[in-house]
C-alpha positions as CSV (number, residue, x, y, z in Angstrom):
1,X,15.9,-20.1,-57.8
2,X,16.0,-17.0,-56.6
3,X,18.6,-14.4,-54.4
4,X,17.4,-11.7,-52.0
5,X,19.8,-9.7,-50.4
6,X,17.1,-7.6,-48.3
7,X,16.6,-7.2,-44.8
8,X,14.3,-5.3,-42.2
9,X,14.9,-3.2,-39.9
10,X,12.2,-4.8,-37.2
11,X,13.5,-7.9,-36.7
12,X,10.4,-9.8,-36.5
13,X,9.3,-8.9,-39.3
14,X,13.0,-10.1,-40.7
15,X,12.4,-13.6,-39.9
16,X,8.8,-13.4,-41.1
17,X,10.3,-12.6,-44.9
18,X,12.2,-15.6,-44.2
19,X,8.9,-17.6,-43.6
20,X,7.0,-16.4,-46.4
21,X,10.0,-17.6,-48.5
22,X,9.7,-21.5,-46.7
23,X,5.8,-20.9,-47.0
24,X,5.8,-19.8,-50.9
25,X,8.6,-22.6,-51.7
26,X,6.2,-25.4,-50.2
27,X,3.0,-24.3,-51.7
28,X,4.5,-22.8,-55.1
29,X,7.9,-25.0,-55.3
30,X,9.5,-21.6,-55.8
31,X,12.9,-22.1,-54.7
32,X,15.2,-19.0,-53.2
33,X,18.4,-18.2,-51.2
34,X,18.4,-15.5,-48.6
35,X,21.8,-13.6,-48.1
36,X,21.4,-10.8,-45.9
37,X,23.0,-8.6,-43.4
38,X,20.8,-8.2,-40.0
39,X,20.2,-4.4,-39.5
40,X,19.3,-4.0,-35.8
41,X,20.5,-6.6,-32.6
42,X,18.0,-9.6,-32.0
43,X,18.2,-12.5,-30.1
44,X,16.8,-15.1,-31.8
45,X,15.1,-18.1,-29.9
46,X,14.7,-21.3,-30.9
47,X,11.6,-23.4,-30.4
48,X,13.3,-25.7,-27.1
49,X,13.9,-22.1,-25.7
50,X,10.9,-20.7,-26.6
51,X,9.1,-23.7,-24.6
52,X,11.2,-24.0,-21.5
53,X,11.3,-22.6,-18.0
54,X,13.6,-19.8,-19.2
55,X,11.7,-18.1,-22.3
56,X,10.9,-15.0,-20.4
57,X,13.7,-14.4,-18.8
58,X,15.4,-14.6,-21.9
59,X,13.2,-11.8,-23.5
60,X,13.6,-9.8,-20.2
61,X,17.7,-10.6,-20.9
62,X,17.3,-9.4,-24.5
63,X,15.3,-6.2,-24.1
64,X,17.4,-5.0,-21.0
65,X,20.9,-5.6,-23.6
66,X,18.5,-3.3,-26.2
67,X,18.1,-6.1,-28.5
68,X,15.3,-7.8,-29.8
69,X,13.8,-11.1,-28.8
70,X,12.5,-13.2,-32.1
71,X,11.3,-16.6,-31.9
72,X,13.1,-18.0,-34.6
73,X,12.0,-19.7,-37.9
74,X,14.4,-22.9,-37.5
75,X,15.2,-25.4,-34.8
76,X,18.7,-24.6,-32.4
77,X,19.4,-23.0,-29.1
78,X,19.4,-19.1,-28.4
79,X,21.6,-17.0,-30.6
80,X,22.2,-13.7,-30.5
81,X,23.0,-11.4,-33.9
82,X,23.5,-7.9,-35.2
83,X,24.9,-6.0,-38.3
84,X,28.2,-7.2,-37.4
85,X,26.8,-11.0,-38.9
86,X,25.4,-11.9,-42.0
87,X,22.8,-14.5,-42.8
88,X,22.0,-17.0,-45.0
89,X,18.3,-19.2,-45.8
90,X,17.7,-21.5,-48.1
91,X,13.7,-22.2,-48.9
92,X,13.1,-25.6,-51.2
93,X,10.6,-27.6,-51.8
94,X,10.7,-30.9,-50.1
95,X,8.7,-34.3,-50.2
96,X,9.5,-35.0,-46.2
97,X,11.7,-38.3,-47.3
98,X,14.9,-35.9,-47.9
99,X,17.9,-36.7,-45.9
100,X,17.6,-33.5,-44.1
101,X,21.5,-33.9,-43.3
102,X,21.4,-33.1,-47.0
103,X,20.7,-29.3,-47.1
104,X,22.9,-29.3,-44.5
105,X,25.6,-30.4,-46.3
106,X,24.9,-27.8,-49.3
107,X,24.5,-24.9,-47.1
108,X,27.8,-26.0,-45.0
109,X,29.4,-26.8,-48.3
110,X,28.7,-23.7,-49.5
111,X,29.8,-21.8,-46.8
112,X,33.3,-23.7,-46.1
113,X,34.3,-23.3,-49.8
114,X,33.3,-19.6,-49.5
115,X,35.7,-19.0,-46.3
116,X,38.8,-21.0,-47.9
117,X,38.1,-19.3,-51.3
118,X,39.0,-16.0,-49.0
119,X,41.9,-17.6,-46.8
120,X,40.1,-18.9,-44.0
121,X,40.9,-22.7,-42.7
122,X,37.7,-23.8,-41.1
123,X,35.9,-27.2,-41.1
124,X,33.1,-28.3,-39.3
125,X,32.3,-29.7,-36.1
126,X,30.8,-28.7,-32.4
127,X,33.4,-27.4,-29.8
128,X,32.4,-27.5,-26.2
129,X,31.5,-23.8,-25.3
130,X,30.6,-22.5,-28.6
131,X,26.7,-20.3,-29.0
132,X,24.0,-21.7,-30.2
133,X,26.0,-25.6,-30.2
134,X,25.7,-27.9,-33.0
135,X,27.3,-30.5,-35.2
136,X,27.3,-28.6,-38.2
137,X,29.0,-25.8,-36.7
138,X,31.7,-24.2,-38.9
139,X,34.9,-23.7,-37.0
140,X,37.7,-21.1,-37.7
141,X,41.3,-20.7,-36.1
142,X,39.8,-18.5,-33.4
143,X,36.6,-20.6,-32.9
144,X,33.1,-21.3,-34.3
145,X,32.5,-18.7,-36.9
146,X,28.8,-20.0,-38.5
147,X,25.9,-22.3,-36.8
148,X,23.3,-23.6,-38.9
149,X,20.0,-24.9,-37.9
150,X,16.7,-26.0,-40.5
151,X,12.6,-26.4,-40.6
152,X,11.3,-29.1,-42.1
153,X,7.3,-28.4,-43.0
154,X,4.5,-30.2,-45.8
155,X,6.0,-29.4,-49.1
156,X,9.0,-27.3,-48.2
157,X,12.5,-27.1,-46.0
158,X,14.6,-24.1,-44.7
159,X,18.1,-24.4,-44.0
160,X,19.8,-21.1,-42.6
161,X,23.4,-19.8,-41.1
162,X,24.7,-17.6,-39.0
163,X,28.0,-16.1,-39.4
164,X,29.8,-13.9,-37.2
165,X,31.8,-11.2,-38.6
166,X,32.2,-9.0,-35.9
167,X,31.5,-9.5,-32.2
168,X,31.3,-6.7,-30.4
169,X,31.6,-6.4,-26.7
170,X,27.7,-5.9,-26.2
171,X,26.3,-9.0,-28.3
172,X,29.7,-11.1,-26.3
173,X,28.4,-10.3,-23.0
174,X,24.6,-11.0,-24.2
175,X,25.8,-14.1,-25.4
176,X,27.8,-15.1,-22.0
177,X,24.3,-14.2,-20.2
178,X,22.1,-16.1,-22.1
179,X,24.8,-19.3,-22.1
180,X,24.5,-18.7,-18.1
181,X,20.7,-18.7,-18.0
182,X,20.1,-21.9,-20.0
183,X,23.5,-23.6,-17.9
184,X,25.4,-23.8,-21.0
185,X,28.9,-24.1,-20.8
186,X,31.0,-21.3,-21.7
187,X,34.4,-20.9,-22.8
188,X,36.0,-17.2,-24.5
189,X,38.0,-19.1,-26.9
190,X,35.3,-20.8,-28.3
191,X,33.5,-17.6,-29.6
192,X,34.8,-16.7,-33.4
193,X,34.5,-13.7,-35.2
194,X,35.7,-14.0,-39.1
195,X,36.0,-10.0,-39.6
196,X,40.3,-10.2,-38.0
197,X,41.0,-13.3,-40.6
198,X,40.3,-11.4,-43.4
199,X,42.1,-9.0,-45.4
200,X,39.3,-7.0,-46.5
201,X,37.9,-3.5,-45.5
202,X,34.7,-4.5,-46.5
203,X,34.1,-7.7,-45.2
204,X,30.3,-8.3,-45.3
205,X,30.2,-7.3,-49.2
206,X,33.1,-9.7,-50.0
207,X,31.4,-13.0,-48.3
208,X,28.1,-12.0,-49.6
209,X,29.6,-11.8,-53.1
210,X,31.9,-15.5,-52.6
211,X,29.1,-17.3,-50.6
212,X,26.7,-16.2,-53.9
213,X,29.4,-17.4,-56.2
214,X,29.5,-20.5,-54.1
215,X,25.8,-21.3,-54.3
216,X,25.4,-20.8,-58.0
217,X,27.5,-23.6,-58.3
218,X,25.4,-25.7,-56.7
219,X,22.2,-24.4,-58.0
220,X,23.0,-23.0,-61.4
221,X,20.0,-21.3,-62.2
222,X,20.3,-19.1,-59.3
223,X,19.5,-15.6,-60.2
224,X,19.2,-12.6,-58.3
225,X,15.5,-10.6,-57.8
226,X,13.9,-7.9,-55.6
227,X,11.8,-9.4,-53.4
228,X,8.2,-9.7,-54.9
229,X,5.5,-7.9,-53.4
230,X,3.2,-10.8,-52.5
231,X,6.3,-12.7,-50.4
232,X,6.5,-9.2,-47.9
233,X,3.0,-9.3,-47.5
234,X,2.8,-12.8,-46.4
235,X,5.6,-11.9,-43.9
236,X,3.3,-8.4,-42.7
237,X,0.7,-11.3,-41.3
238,X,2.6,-13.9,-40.2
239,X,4.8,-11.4,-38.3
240,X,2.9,-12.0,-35.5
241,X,4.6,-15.6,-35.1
242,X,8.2,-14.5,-34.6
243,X,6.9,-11.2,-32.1
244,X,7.3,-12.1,-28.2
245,X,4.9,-10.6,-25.9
């Protein structure tokens, strides 16, 4: 299995490398594990967003904050990121008959060991008023600090995270707005950031290292690579999938 650490700047074309990695682990059972820290704001859409009454006035919400709206390569509500949060995708092959609460429990495990291995009591669970609500939400002392969402397709399965680091006042008042278009409720003290629980100037680097440590564990032949040519040219042409008009 294989680690990339890379990310784009266009942040389409970011969760197009994430496809060609689902795509390339269906059709080639080519396993990998995405770590990576997002280098421009995004808003990333899910596919019940994407197809409601609200999808454009959620791009028109993004754009005006000087983000990005994506549609997003895994299920979950709208979610909004920057280089204050790092991310993590798994890309497996899968025969369909998988548990999917399965990958969910690795990637969850993975990331709950790596955030006590650093001091951090979390566990999981949904809290009312959190972004982007789910059951497999990591919690922290100060609120959600990860999400996790997957896509199942023929052959293959993607399980990602998203961890907040950092939460500056621009992505919390995106996030506010776009809990207020789509009538979620909202509560301050719901909304985590992991950067003021650790004791660590370098934050990002030291998860990325521990979450990498954590994973290997679980899949010992985990080894790190550049990202092979062929996989960013898949993600030039499917681009187009994750771009909003």
């Amino acid at each position: 299995m294989e680690l990339h650490t890379e990310a784009e700047a266009d942040a389409a074309l970011d969760v197009a490398i994430s496809h060609a990695l689902l795509d390339r682990a269906a059709r080639e059972g080519v396993g990998a594990l995405r770590i990576w820290r997002p280098v421009r704001g995004a808003l990333s859409l899910g596919r019940m967003d994407l197809r409601g009454p609200r999808a454009q006035a959620l791009a028109q919400l993004a754009r005006e904050a000087g983000v990005e709206p994506v549609a997003r390569l895994a299920g979950g509500r709208a979610a909004a990121l920057d280089p204050g949060c790092l991310c993590v995708g798994l890309a497996e092959r899968s025969a369909g008959l998988r548990d999917p609460g399965d990958r969910y429990r690795l990637v969850a495990g993975a990331i709950v060991d790596a955030l006590r291995a650093l001091g951090v009591a979390c566990d999981l669970g949904e809290a009312d008023g959190e972004w982007c609500p789910g059951a497999w939400s990591v919690q922290g002392p100060a609120g959600k600090l990860a999400g996790l969402a997957q896509r199942v397709i023929s052959g293959g399965a993607w399980c990602e995270a998203l961890i907040v680091i950092e939460r500056p006042p621009a992505l919390r008042a995106l996030t506010e707005r776009v809990h207020a278009l789509l009538e979620i409720p909202w509560r301050a003290d719901a909304q985590g950031e992991l950067g003021p629980l650790l004791d660590d100037p370098q934050p990002v680097d030291g998860l990325r290292t521990e979450l990498a440590q954590r994973f290997a564990r679980r899949r010992p032949a985990l080894r790190a690579a550049p990202l092979p040519a062929g996989v960013r040219e898949a993600a030039l042409r499917l681009r187009p999938d994750h771009q909003l008009p």
